[in-house]
N, C-alpha and C positions, 0 to 999 in steps of 0.2 A: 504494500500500500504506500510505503513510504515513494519508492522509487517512481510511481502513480503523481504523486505531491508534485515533485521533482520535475517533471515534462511538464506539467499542465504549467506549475509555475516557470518554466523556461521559456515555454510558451507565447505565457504575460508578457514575460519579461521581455522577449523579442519583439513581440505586436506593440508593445508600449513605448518601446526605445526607435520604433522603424517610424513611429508616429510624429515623435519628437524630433530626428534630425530629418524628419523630409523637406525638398525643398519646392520651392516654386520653380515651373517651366517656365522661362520665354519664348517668343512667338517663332522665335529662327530655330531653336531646336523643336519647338511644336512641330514645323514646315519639314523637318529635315526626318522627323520620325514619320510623317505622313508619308512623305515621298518613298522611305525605305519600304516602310510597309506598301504602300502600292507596287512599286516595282518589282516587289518581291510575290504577290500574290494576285495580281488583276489578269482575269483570263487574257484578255485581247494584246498585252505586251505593248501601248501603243505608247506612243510618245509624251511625258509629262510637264503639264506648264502649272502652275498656281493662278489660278485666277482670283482668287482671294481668300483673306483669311480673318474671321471672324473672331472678335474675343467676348467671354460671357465672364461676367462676373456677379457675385453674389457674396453679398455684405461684405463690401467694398475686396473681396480678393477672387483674382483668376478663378474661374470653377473650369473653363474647358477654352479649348480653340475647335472653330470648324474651321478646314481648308477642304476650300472650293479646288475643285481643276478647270483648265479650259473645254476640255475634248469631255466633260464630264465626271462625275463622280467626287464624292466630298468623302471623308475625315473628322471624326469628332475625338479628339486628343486631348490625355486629361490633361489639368493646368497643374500639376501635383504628380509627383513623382513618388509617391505612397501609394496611389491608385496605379490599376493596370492603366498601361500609355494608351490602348486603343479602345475608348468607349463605345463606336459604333462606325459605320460607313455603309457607302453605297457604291459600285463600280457605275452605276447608269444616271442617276439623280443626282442631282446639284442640291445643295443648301439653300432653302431663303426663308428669310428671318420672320417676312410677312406669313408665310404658312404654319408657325411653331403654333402647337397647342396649349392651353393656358397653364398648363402641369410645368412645362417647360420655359417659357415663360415669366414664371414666378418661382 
């Protein structure tokens, strides 16, 4: 049981300490992880441009980036390096800000 104790609290101790020294993304390594990840997984292989890249914040700090492409397809990249880097995306659709739902939103 003791040994039981021991992991769970290592655990804590891990999740707790990985929480603390996390830091904030900027927008150029946001770009530069989208781009990776695109070229590393988009069926079609096609050529990559940024067509732009959105920043969302929430109570006043970074929550995520979307990077838009030209030829298509967006990126939503967290703003925090504690969270997994790739929130969400789409190879086909573009991003726009005008169609977010109120969940997202707020």
């Amino acid at each position: 049981m003791k040994i039981f104790n021991k992991i769970i609290l290592l655990i804590l101790n891990v999740t707790f300490i990985n929480n603390i020294f996390s830091e904030l993304i900027d927008s150029i390594l946001a770009q530069k992880v989208a781009l990776n990840y695109f070229e590393f997984l988009q069926p079609q292989k096609k050529p990559l441009e940024i067509l732009n890249t959105i920043i969302k914040y929430y109570n006043g700090y970074i929550s995520y980036y979307i990077v838009n492409f030209k030829n298509g397809g967006y990126i939503i990249v967290s703003g925090d390096n504690s969270a997994l880097p790739i929130l969400s995306y789409s190879f086909n659709n573009t991003y726009y800000e005008e169609n977010e739902i109120k969940n997202i939103k707020n």
